[in-house]
C-alpha positions as CSV (number, residue, x, y, z in Angstrom):
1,X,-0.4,-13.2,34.6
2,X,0.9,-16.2,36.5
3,X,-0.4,-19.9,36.6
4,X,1.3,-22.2,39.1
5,X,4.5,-20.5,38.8
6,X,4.2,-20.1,35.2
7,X,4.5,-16.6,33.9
8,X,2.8,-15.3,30.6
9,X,3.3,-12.0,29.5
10,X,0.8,-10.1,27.4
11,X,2.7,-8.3,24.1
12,X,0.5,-5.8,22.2
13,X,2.1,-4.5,18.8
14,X,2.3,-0.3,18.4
15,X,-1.1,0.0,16.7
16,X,1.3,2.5,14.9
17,X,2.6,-0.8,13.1
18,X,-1.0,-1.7,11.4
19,X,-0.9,2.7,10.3
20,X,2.8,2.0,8.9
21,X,1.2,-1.1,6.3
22,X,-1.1,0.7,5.5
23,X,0.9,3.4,4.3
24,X,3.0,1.4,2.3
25,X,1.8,2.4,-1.0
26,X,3.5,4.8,-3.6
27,X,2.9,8.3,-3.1
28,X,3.1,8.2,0.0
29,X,6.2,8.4,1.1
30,X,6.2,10.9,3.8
31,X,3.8,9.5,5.9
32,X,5.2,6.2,5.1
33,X,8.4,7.3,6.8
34,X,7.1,9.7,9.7
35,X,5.1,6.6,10.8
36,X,8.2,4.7,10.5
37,X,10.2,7.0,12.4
38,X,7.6,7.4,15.6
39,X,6.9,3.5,15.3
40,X,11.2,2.7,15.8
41,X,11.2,5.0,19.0
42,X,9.1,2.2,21.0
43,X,9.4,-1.5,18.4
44,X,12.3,-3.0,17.9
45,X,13.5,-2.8,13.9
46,X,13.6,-6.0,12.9
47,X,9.8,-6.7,14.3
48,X,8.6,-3.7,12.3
49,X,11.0,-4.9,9.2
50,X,9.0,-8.5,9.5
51,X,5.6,-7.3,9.6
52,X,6.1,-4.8,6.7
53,X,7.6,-8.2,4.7
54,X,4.4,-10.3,5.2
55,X,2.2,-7.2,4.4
56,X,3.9,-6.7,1.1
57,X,3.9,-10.3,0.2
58,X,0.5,-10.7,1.0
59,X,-0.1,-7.6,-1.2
60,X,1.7,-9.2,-3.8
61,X,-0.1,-12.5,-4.0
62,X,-3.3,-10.5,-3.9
63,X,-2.4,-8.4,-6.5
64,X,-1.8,-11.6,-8.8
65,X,-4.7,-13.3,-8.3
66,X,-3.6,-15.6,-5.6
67,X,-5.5,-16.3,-2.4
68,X,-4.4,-16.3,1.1
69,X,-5.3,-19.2,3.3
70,X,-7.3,-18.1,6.4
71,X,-7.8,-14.7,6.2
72,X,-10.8,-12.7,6.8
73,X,-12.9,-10.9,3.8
74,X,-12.1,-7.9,5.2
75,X,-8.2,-8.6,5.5
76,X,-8.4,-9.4,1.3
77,X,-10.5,-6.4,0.6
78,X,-7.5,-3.9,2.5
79,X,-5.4,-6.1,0.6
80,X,-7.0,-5.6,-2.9
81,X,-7.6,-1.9,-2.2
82,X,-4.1,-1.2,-1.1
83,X,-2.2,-3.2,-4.3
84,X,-4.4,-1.0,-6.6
85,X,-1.8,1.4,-5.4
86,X,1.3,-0.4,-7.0
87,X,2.3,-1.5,-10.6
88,X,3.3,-5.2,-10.7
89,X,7.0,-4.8,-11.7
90,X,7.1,-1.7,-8.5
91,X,5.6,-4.2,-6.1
92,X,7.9,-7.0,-6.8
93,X,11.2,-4.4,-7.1
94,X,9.7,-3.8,-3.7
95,X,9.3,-7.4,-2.3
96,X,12.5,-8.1,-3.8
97,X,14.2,-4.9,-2.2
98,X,12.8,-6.5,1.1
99,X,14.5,-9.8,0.8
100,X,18.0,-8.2,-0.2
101,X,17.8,-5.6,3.2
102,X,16.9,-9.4,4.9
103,X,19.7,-11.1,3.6
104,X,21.8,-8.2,3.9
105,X,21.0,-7.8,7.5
106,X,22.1,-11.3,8.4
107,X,25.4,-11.0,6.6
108,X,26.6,-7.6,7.2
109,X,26.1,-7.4,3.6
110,X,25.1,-3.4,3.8
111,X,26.9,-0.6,6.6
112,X,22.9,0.0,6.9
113,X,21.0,-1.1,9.7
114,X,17.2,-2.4,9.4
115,X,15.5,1.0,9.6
116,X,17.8,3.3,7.5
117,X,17.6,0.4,4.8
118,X,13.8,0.6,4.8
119,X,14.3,4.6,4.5
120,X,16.3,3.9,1.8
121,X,13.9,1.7,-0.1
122,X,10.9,3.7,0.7
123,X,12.4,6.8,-0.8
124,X,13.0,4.5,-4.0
125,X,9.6,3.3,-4.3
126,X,7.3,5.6,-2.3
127,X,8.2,8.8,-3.7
């Protein structure tokens, strides 16, 4: 689209992203990672790594009774369905897991990159 020599592009996530949160849940690991292994081909790591870090947290403030500012009934309620799924301690190990592959990731902490770090927590706490 242009407007007076302004140019806005249009950026739609892989609705393969919104399929990967969702299957973020323990006992689920294999789909959890084919998902994430279709959804690197065509999104960039750290995009996927982001969204997958707010889905979890939101999970985790839902799951402790918390609520989330300006979302939708129906956002909570995939929330609250989807942290029935996890034990407390797992979830935050998880959250926790996410901030160290974050941290790591900006100071070459780990020989890992973005993805193969998530693999690596997933098979942890999805199995």
């Amino acid at each position: 689209k242009s407007i007076k020599g302004i140019i806005i592009k249009e950026f739609k996530p892989d609705k393969n992203i919104f399929k990967l949160l969702d299957s973020c849940y323990p006992g689920n690991l294999k789909t959890f990672i084919d998902t994430l292994n279709t959804l690197s081909e065509s999104t960039e790591d750290i995009f996927i790594f982001i969204m997958l870090a707010r889905h979890m947290r939101n999970i985790l403030i839902t799951k402790t009774g918390e609520k989330i500012p300006k979302l939708m009934s129906w956002q909570i309620s995939k929330l609250l369905n989807q942290a029935k799924y996890w034990k407390l301690e797992n979830l935050i190990n998880f959250y926790q897991g996410l901030h160290r592959i974050d941290v790591n990731s900006k100071t070459n902490g780990t020989p890992f990159s973005v993805k193969k770090s998530l693999d690596i927590l997933a098979c942890y706490y999805l199995k």
